[in-house]
C-alpha positions in Angstrom: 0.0 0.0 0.0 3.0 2.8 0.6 4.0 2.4 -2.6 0.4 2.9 -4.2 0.8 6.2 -2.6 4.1 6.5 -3.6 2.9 6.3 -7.1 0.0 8.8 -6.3 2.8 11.1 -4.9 4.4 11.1 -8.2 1.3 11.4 -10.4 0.1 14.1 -8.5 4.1 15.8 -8.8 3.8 15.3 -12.3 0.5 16.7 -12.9 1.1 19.8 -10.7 4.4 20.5 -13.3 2.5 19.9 -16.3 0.0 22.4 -15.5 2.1 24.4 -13.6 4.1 24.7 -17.3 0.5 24.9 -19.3 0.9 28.9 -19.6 4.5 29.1 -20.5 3.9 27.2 -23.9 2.1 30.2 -25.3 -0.7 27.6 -26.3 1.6 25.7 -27.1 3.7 27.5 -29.8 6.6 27.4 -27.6 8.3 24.0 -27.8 10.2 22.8 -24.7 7.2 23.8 -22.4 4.8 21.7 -24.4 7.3 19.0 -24.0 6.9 19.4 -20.6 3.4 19.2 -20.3 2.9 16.5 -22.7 5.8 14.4 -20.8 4.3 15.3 -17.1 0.3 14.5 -17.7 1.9 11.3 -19.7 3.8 10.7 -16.2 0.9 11.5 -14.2 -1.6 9.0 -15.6 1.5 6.1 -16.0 1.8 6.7 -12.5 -1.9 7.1 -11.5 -2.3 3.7 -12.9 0.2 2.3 -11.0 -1.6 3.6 -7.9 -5.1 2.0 -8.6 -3.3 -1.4 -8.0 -4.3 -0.8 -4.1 -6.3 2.2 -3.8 -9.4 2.4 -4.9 -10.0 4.9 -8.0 -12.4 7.2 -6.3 -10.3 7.8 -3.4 -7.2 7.8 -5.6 -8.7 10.4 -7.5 -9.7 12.2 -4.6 -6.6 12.8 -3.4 -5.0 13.7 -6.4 -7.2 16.5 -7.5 -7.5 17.7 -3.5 -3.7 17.8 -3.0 -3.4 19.1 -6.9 -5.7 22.1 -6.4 -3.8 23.0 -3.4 -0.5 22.9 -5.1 -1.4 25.0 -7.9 -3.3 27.7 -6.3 -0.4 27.7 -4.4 2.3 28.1 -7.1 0.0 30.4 -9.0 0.1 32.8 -6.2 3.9 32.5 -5.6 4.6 32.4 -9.8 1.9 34.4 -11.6 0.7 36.5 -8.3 -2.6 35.3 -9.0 -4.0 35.3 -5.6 -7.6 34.0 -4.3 -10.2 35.7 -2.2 -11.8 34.2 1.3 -14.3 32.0 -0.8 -11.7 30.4 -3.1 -9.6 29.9 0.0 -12.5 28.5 2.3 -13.4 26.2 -0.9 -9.7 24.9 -1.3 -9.8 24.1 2.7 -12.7 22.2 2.2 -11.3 20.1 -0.6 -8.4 20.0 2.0 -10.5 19.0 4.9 -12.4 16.0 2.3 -9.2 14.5 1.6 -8.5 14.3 5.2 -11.6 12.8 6.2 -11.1 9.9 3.3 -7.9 9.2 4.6 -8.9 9.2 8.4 -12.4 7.9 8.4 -13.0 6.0 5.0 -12.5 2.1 4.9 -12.4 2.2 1.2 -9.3 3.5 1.7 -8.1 0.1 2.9 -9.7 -2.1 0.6 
């Protein structure tokens, strides 16, 4: 099981890259950035795969888009000083607090 979530570690690493790197390829007329996205969401779903071998897809996908969302609006602030209001921040603490819950409180997360 670890390394299930080692493998959703690294999907959700190479996701937050790829669309961390979606507005530097000038929709996608600049070439090494759209390398970079196609080679990170390729990465992310090889690896996502890998992760449904023990955790169960809905709380696989859970995680990844709660601890993605996080990431980004988090590096969208830092890179592009795109920062959120109170909602946006309450909404991404409840996606935060959800993904918590699964992995306290669910058993589907052991299955």
């Amino acid at each position: 099981m670890k390394v299930a979530y080692l493998h959703l570690g690294l999907a959700i690493l190479s996701e937050v890259i790829a669309t961390s790197t979606l507005k530097s390829t000038a929709e996608f007329s600049k070439l090494l950035p759209s390398l970079v996205v196609v080679a990170g969401y390729a990465s992310a779903f090889y690896f996502m795969t890998l992760s449904l071998r023990s955790i169960p897809i809905g709380i696989s996908y859970a995680i990844w888009s709660g601890v993605g969302t996080v990431l980004i609006a988090g590096i969208a602030a830092i890179l592009h000083r795109q920062l959120l209001d109170i909602p946006a921040l309450v909404g991404i603490g409840l996606i935060v607090s959800g993904v918590i819950v699964i992995n306290l409180f669910s058993k589907s997360v052991g299955l």
